[in-house]
Structures are given as C-alpha cells and as structure tokens.
N, C-alpha and C positions, 0 to 999 in steps of 0.2 A: 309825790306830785303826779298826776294824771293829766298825761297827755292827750291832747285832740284830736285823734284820726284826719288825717288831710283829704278833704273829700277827692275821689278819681274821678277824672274827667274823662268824660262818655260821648265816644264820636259819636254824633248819632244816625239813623240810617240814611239820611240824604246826601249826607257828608260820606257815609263810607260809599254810598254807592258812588260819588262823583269821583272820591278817593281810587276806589276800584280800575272804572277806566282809568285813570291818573296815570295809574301804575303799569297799568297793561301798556299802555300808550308808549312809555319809556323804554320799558324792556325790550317791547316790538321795534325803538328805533334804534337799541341796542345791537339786537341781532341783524336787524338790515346792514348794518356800518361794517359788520365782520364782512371780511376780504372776499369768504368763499361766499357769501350770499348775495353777489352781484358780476357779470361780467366784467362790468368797466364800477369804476368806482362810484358814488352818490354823494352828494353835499346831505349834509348833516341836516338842512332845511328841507330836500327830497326824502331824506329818509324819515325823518318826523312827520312829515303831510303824509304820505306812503302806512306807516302805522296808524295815525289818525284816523286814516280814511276807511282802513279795515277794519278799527278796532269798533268805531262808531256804525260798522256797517254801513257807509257812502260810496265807496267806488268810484271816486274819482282819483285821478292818477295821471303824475305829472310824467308819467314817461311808460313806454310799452312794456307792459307786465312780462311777456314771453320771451324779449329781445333782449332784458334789462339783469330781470332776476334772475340765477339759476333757482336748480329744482328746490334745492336748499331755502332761497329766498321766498318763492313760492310756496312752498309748506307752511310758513311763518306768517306769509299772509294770511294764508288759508286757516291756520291756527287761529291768530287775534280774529279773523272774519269771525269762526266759532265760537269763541270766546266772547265775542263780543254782542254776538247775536240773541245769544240764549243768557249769559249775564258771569261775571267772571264769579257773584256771588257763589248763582246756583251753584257751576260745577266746585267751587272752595267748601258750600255743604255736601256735595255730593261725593267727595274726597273722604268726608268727616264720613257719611254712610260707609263707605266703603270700606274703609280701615276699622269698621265696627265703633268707632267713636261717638259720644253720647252728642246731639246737637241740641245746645240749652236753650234757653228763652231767648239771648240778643237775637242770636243765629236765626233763627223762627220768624222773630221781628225786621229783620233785614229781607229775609225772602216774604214776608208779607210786604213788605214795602216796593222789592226791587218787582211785583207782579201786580202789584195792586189788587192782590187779595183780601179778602172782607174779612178774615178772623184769623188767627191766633191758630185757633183747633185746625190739625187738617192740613199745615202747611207743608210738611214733611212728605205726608200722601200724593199733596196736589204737585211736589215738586219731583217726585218718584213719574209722575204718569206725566209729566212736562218730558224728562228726560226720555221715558221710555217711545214717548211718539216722537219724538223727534229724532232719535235712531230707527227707528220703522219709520219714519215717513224718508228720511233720507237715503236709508235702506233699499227701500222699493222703488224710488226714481234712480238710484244708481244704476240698479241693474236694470230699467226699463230704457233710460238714457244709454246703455252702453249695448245693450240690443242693438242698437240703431248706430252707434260711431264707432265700436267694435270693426263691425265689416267696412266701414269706410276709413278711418285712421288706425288699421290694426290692433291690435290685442294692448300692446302698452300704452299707445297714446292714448286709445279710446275707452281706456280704462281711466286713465289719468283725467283725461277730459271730462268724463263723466263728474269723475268724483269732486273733481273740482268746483265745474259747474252747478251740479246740485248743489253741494255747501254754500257758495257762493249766492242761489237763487234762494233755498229756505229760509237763510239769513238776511235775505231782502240787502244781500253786499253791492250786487251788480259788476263784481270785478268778473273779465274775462281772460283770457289767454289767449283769444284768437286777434290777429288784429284790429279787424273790424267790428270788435267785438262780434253781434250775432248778425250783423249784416247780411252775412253771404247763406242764413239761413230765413232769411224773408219768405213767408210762404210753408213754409215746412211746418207741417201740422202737427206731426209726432213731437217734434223739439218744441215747439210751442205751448202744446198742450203740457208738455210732463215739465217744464221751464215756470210758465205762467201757472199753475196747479202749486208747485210748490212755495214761491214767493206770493201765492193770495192767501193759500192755507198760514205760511209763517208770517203774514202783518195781518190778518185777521186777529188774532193775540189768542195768546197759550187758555185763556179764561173760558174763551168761547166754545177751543176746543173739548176741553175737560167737562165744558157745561153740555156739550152735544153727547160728547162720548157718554155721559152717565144717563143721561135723557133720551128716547129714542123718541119719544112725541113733541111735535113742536108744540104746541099746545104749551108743555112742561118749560120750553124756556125761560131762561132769565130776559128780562127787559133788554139788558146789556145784548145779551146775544142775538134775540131779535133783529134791533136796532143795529147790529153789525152785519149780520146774514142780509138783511133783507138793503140794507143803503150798501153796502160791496156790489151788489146782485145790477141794483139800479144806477146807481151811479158808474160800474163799467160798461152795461148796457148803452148809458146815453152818449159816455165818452168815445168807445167805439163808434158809435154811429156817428159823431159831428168828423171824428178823425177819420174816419174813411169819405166824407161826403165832402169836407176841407182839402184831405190831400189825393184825391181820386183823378183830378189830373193835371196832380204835379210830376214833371218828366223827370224831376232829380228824388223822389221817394219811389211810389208805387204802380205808377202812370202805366212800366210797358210789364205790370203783372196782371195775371188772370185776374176775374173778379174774386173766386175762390180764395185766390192768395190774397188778393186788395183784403177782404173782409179778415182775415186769420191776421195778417202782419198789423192791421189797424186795430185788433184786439189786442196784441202783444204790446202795442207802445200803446195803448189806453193806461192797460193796468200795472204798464211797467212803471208809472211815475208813483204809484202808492204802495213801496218805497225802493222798489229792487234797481233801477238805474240800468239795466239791460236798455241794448237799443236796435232791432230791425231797420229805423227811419234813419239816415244822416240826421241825425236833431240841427245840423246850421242849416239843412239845406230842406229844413220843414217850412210850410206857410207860417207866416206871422201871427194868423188867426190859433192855427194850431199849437201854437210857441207858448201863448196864453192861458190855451185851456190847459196844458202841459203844467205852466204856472200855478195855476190852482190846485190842480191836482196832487201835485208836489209837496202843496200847504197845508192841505188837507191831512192827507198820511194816510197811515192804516189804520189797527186797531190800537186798546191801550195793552200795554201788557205783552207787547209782540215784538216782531225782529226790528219793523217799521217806528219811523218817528213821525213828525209831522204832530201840528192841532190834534190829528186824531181825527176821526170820524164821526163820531157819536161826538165829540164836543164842535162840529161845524153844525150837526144836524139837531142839538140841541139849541144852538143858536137860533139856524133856521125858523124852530119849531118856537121858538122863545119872540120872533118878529112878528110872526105871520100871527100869533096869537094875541099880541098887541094889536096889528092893525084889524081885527076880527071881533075886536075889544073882549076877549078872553083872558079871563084873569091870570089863571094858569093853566100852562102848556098841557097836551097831553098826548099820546100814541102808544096803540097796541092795547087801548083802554086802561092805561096807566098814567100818572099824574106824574110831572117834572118836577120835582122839589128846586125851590127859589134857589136853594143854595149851591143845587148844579149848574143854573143858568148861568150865576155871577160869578161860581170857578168858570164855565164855559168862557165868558166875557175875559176873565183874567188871563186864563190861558192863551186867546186871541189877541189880547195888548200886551201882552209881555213878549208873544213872538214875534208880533210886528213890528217890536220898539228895536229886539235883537237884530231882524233882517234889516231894520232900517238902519242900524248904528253902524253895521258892517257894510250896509249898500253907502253909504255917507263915504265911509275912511276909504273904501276902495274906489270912490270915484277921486280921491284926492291922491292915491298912491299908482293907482294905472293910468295909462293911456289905451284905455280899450273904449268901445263902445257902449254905451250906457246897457240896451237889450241882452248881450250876452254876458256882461257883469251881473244884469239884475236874476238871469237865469242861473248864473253859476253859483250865485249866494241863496237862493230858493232851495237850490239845487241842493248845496249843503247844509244849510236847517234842516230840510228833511230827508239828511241823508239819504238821500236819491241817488245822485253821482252820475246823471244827466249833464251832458257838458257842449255847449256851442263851439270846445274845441279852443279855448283861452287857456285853460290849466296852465298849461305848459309854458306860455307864454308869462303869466302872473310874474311878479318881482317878488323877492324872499319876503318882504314885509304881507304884502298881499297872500301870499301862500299861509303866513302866519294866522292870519286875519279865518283866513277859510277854516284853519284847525280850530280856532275859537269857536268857529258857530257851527262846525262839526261836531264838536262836545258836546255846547247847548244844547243841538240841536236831540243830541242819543242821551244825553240823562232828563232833558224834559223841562218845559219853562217852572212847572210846578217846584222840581228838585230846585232849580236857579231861585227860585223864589226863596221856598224854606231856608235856602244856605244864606240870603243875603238879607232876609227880615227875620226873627221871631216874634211866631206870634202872642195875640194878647187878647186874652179873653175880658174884655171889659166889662164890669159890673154897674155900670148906669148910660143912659146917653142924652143928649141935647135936644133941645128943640126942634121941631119939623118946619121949611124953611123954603120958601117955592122959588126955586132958580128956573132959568126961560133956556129950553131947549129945541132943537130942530129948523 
C-alpha cells in the first residue's frame, strides 16, 4: 500500500518577511527586560514599544534613551535599529554567504521580495553590494562625524556618538542619545550635512543605489531611479523653502538664528520627515501650518526598497501623474518619456487606501483610549506609519493600550500596506468578467 506524501506547507515571502520582524521584535523586548539593560527597571509595555520602534526603524520613545538604558541597552537598540533597517532577511542570507553555505531558490525569493527586486538572477550579487555600501557609507560618516565630536565630547563618547548616530540616521531610526535629540545642534552645517546625506542616501532605496552605482550616465537610468533622484531633489527643495518661510519668525524654533542657520536647520527638518525622525525644531513648538506639511511629508516616505516606510514616493508621484493626466484628458500617464502602466496606477491607488484606512483605524481607537488632543494624536500615528518618530511630545504620556495601538502601525507601517495586503487576501487570477456598467462619480 502506497502512501500519500503530506504536501509541506510553504510560508511564503510576505509572511516570512512579517514573520522576521515578528521575531526581532520579541527578542529585542527580551533583552531590554534583562536587569543590566536598564538603570531603573521598564514595564514590559516600555519595553516592547522601545523594540518596536527600533526594529521598524521609527524612533519614537517613551522615555530618554541615555538616562534610561545603559550602554548594554543601547547596543540592543542600535542592533534591532540595524537589523531592521537593512532587513533581518538579508543579514540571515548573508550569515548563509559567510559560513560558505549554498543559498537555494526560497532564500533568492525572499531577498527578491524583501527589496523589490525584478528577477531571480542577480539577487545574491545585488545583495553582496546592498551590504558592501552600506558598511562604506556608514564607514565614511563615522569617521567624518567623529572628526567633529571627537574634539568636543572626547575620544569615547564621541566616538560612541558618532557611531550611534550614523547607524541610527542611515537606517532612517531617528533615535538619539542626546536629550534634545539634535536640538542643540540647529545651525551646524557639518552635523547636518553628514546626518541629512546619510538618511536621504538610506530612504532613497538600496535599487536606486546599485542602479546609479553600475550606471554612470543618467541618461542609463532606470525610470525608477529617475523618478526618485529627481522628486527627492524637488520635493526637499520645495519643503525647505515653505519651512524656512513658515517658521522664519517663530521665536520658539528659528527666529533668534542667523539666516545661514535659518536656511541649514529648515533643510534638516524638511527632509527629516522622509523617514529619519531626527529633529533641529521643537516639533510642539513648530507653526500649525508647518505641522501639516510635516504630515505629508511623513506619508509620503522615501523610497521602495530602503531603510524609509511611508506610500513611498514614486507611488504619491505616480498618483499625481495619474490625476493630472486625467484632467488633461490623457489617456495614459507618462514622465521622463516613459508610459505608466495601468497596473502601477491602481497598485498606487491601493497602496494610498490601504494606508489611509490603517492610519484611520488607529487615529479612530486612540481617540477613544486617550485624553489627548486630536492634532498631536493625529501627528503621533502619521508619525508611526511612516516610521518617522516625530513626536509632539505625547509618547510618553499614551496609556499602555495606546502604546499597543502605535506598535501595530509601527509594523504595518515597516513591512508595507502591500505585504498587509498579500497576508490578508490571496490572490485570484480570474478567467472571465462581467459586464461594463456606468456608476456616477465625482
């Protein structure tokens, strides 16, 4: 008598990837709860939001990073931040390279998934030169950062500092160790520049990179890269300019700094909201008007495939491109002399209602669980969809259910409404459809 083989059940990539944080997330709340990874003890709901925040690279944080954790706790941050930025996948293949072990087809499939890579061929390579820039680029702001806080917090701390911070800005985390966070360096061009350079370079997305690095012509671009280089380029251009022109004389942001500084500090909290959470500005004590473009910017995000969460860029701007060519009565979209395929528009679309519906579910329950004000509630949950970790300064105040609520859409927010999607429908390729049927819109 021959028996049946029981067919194995095949997690598949969207699941493992969501699985992956799952898991980092636990361990990380693991190691916080041990004795010596805290001065004073943490509630078990501190210490899970605290991993969340790092793992998903948000940086928001219910208590002072430097007063709280010792160095021990700090490490473990700085660990899941890493971990979480570049993808607990990648480094689990790159463990498999390293101990010379063979990486088979799942493996392949998972890093084409967790990067949104176009092929199968090549993933191995493309995830070798992911890793290798991302030790050179972190690399080279170390020691450019420690140039500079070397001779003003000595040799350990501003060594420490450095290394911190860089990890922390490439992986678009926004966690600081100083209190004010970057406050008290408003104005400071050096810190800025090599701060802001590494969290644009890390949410631009690893794709872009590797498509520049092989490419030396633009010309040679991919559409993709284009379309990120050049809307990053403009889009912090314009946000700079309304933030400096907004808070130019507000006397609790920018008011009594030089214009030089005015301009430097109002680029730093432009492009801090897509997605590193660093902050120059008191963000409670910014203009309302600026609170908002803040909010956008937040939603927006960076690139696909990067340390950044958020819509993404290229799916607000395919949107965009996807309106404006209806009202132009253009069939279909196009830019860079290139043609939008339908089917990007309507993931575009999808991905914009599926994130709205997340922010809304979580703006809904936390108006029923706090006693806060609607403005810095709706900032603090933007904030955490796209892992920003911008805060009006509630965190801390939240009630444990509310803190819960944040790590939810902390998640959502770092595996991506698409991943949410795949885990909660499968799809169906259907073989006929129905009649065409004129419904009244607008």
């Amino acid at each position: 008598m021959t028996t049946i083989p029981k067919r194995r059940r095949t997690i598949s990539p969207p699941a493992l990837i969501a699985l992956s944080f799952a898991i980092t997330i636990v361990v990380g709340t693991l190691l916080l709860k041990l004795p010596f990874a805290t001065y004073t003890p943490i509630s078990w709901t501190d210490a899970f939001f605290t991993a969340t925040s790092a793992t998903t690279v948000t940086g928001l944080s219910v208590f002072d990073i430097n007063t709280t954790l010792t160095i021990f706790g700090e490490l473990i941050v700085l660990f899941l931040i890493q971990i979480g930025g570049v993808g607990f996948m990648a480094f689990a293949v790159a463990m498999l390279m390293i101990l010379g072990r063979k990486v088979g087809m799942k493996n392949r499939i998972f890093i084409q998934e967790s990067f949104n890579y176009q092929s199968i061929g090549g993933t191995i390579k493309f995830l070798r030169e992911i890793l290798l820039f991302v030790f050179i680029a972190e690399g080279i702001a170390f020691i450019a950062l420690s140039f500079f806080w070397v001779p003003e917090f000595g040799w350990k701390h501003g060594l420490y500092y450095s290394l911190f911070h860089v990890i922390s800005a490439f992986n678009n985390a926004g966690f600081s160790i100083f209190p004010d966070n970057l406050e008290s360096f408003a104005g400071n061009s050096a810190v800025i520049l090599i701060l802001s350079s590494l969290f644009v370079i890390g949410g631009i997305g690893f794709i872009v990179v590797v498509d520049i690095w092989h490419k030396r012509s633009i010309r040679q671009w991919a559409l993709h890269t284009k379309m990120m280089v050049y809307g990053t380029l403009i889009l912090n251009a314009i946000a700079t300019l309304f933030l400096l022109i907004l808070e130019f004389h507000n006397e609790k942001t920018i008011a009594d700094l030089s214009f030089i500084d005015k301009v430097w500090t109002s680029y730093f909290q432009a492009v801090t909201p897509r997605t590193a959470g660093f902050n120059m500005m008191a963000v409670g004590n910014m203009e309302e008007s600026s609170l908002l473009l803040t909010l956008l910017l937040m939603f927006i995000g960076g690139g696909s495939a990067s340390t950044a969460s958020g819509i993404k860029l290229t799916t607000f701007m395919i949107i965009i491109l996807a309106t404006l060519s209806y009202f132009r009565g253009i069939k279909e979209p196009h830019i860079f002399k290139r043609t939008i395929k339908a089917e990007l528009i309507v993931r575009s679309m999808a991905i914009a209602a599926v994130s709205s519906c997340v922010v809304f579910t979580a703006l809904f329950l936390l108006s029923i669980t706090e006693s806060i004000p609607f403005l810095p509630v709706l900032f603090e949950t933007i904030s955490a969809f796209g892992t920003v970790g911008l805060s009006m300064g509630i965190t801390d105040d939240l009630s444990s259910v509310g803190k819960v609520i944040l790590c939810v859409v902390m998640f959502l927010g770092r595996i991506g409404p698409l991943t949410l999607f795949f885990l909660l429908i499968r799809a169906k390729k259907e073989s006929y459809h129905y009649s065409y049927d004129q419904v009244q819109t607008g």
